[in-house]
C-alpha positions in Angstrom: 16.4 11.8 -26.8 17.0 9.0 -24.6 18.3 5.8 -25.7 17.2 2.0 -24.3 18.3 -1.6 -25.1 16.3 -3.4 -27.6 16.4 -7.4 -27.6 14.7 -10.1 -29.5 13.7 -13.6 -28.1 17.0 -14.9 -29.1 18.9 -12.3 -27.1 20.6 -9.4 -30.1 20.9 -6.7 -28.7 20.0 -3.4 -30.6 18.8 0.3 -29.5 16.1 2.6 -29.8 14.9 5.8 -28.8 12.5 6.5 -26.1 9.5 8.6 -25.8 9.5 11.9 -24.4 7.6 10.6 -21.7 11.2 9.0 -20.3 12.5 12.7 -20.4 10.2 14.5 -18.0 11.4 16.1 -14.8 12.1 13.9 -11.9 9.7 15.1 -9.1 9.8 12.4 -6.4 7.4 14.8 -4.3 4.5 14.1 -6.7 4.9 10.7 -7.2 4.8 10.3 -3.2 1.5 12.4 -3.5 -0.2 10.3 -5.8 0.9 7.3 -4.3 -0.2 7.9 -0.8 -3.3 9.2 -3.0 -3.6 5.6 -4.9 -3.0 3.2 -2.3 -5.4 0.3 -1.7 -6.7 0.7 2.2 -8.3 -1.5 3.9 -11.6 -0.1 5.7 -11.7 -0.9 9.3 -13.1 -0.1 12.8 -13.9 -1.1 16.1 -16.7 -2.9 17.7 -20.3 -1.6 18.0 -20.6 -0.8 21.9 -16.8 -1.3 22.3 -15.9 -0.3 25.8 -19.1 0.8 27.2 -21.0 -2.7 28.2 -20.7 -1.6 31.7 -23.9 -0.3 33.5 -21.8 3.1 34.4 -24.5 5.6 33.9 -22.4 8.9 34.7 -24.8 10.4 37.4 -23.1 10.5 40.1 -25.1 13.0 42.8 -23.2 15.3 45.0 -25.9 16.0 47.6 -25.3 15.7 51.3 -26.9 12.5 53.4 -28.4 11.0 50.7 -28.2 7.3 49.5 -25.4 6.4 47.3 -23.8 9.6 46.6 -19.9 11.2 46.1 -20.2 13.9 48.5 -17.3 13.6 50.6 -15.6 11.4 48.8 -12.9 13.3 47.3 -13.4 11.6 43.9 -14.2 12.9 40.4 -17.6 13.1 38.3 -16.2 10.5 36.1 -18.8 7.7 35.3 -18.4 4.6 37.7 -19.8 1.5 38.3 -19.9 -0.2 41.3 -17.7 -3.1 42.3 -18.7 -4.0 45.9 -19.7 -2.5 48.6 -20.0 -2.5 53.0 -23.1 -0.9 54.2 -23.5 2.6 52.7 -19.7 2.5 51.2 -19.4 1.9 48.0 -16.4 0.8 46.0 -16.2 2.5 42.8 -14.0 2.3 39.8 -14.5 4.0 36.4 -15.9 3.1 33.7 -17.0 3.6 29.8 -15.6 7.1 29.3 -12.1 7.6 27.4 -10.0 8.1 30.3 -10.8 5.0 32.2 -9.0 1.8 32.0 -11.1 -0.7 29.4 -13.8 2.1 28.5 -14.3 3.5 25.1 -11.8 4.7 22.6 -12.4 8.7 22.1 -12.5 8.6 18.6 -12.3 5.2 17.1 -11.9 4.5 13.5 -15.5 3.8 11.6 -15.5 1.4 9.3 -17.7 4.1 6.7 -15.1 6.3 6.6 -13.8 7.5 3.3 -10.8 5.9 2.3 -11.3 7.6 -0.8 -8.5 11.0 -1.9 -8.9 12.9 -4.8 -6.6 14.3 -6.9 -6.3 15.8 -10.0 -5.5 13.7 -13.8 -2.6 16.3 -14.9 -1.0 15.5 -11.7 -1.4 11.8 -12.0 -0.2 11.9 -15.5 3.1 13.8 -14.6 3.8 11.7 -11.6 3.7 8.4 -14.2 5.8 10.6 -16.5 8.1 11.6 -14.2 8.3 7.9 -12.5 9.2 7.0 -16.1 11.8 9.6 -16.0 13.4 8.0 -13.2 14.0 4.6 -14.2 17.6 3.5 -14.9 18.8 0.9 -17.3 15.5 0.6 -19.5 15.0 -2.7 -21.3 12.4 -3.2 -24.3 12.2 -6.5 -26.3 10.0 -7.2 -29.2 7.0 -9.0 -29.6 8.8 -12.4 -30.0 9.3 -12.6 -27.0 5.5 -13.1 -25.7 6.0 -16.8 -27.4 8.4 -17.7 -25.7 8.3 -20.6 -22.6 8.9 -20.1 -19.1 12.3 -21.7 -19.2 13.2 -19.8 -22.4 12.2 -16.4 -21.0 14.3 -16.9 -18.1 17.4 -18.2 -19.6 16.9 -14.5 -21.8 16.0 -12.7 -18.8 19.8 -14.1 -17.4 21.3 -13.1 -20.6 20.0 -9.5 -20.7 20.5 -8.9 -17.1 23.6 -10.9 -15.7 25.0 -10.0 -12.6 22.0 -8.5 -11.8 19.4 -11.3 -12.1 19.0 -12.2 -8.7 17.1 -9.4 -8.2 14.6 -9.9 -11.1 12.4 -12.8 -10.4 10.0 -12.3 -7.0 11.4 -14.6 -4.2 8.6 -15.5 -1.4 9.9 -16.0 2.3 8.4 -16.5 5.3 7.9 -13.6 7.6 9.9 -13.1 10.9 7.9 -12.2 14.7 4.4 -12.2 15.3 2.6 -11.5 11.5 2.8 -14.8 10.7 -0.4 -15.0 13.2 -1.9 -12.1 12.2 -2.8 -13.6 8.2 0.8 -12.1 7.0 2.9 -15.6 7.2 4.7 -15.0 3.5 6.4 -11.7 2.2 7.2 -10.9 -1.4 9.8 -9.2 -3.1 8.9 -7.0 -6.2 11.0 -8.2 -9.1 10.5 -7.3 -12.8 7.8 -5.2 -13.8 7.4 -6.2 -17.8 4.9 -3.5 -19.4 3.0 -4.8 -22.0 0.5 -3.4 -24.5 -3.4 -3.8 -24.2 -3.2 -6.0 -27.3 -0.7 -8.6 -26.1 -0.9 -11.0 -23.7 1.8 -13.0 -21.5 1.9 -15.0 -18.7 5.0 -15.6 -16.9 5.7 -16.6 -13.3 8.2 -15.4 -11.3 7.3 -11.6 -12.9 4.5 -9.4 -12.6 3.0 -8.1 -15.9 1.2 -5.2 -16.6 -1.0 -3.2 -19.1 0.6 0.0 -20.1 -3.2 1.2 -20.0 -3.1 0.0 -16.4 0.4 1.3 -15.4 0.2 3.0 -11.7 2.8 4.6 -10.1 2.4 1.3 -7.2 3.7 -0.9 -10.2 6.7 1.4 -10.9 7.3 2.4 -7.1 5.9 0.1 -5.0 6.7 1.9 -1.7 6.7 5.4 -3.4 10.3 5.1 -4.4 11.0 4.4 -8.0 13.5 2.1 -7.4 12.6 -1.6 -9.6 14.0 -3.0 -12.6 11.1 -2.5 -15.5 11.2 -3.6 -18.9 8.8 -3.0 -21.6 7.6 -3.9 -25.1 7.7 -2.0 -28.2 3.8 -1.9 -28.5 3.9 -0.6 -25.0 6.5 2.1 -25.7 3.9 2.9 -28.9 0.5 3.2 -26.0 3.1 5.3 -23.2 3.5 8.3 -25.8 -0.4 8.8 -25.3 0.5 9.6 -21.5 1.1 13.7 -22.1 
């Protein structure tokens, strides 16, 4: 049975044992899978008519001494539209199809594509199970916490975690190189994930809170790496055990 660090809102420390949820195999292969499986994407696609504006129409006749034709010409049958021209010379230059420069793309993303990947509930249930698995220093406090005030709650937060509270509340920084034009000026560390129950409410900054009923496996591996200081409450611990 595994064993966690229990504090109240005034800091005591105490233990108690975790669920067997906390003891299931450590398969970082399926929590990839479902997370590459859960992640949010954003639909996207090019331009209706992208790259093929130009009045290239693609017939391009081969026949001998006729007007405006390739024979002789040594080029290809790509189509081509036509840039100038001195009596019955013609200059052409591709156009429109995949292999020309500014034509179409060959196959473009469309914007009604499925972003959409199945996958089955036992495997999604494991992969939380074994995310949980796979979390190291495990902290639960009680329900007296949830009163307390933002300044309280962090003067705990230093107290339970002590050298390593720098890396527990989410610091915001401006990007570096060009995605600061591209609607992506400000990046965002994780910081604590604090799993409560669907009966209890908190709002803190600084953290990001969660409902164990809405626990993902982006809130306890954000990149597909379960790698993030997580903390829950006892109520939440009582919810997890449903997770089998």
């Amino acid at each position: 049975m595994t064993k966690a660090k229990l504090f109240d809102k005034n800091g005591k420390e105490s233990s108690l044992n975790l669920p067997e949820n906390f003891s299931f195999p450590q398969r970082k292969d399926i929590i990839l899978k479902v997370f590459e499986a859960q992640k949010e994407k954003q639909p996207h696609g090019t331009m209706f008519m992208a790259g093929a504006w130009y009045s290239a129409s693609g017939i391009l006749r081969r026949k001998r001494h006729a007007w405006k034709v390739t024979y002789g010409k040594g080029i290809s049958r790509v189509p081509r539209k036509i840039m100038s021209r001195h009596g019955s010379s013609f200059n052409w230059i591709g156009a429109t199809a995949s292999g020309t420069r500014g034509g179409r793309r060959a196959h473009p993303p469309k914007v009604e594509e499925n972003q959409y990947k199945k996958i089955n509930q036992k495997e999604v249930i494991f992969a939380l199970n074994s995310a949980l698995s796979s979390l190291n220093n495990i902290v639960v406090f009680d329900s007296s916490v949830l009163s307390l005030k933002t300044k309280e709650f962090i003067t705990l937060l230093k107290k339970v975690y002590g050298e390593n509270f720098d890396k527990i509340l989410q610091e915001k920084k401006k990007r570096a190189g060009s995605g600061k034009s591209r609607g992506r000026k400000y990046k965002k560390t994780a910081g604590l994930l604090l799993v409560i129950s669907s009966k209890e409410n908190m709002n803190q900054s600084g953290i990001e809170i969660v409902k164990s009923k809405e626990l993902k496996i982006k809130n306890l591996a954000p990149a597909g790496i379960v790698d993030r200081k997580v903390a829950f409450t006892e109520q939440a611990l009582e919810e997890i055990k449903e997770l089998k």
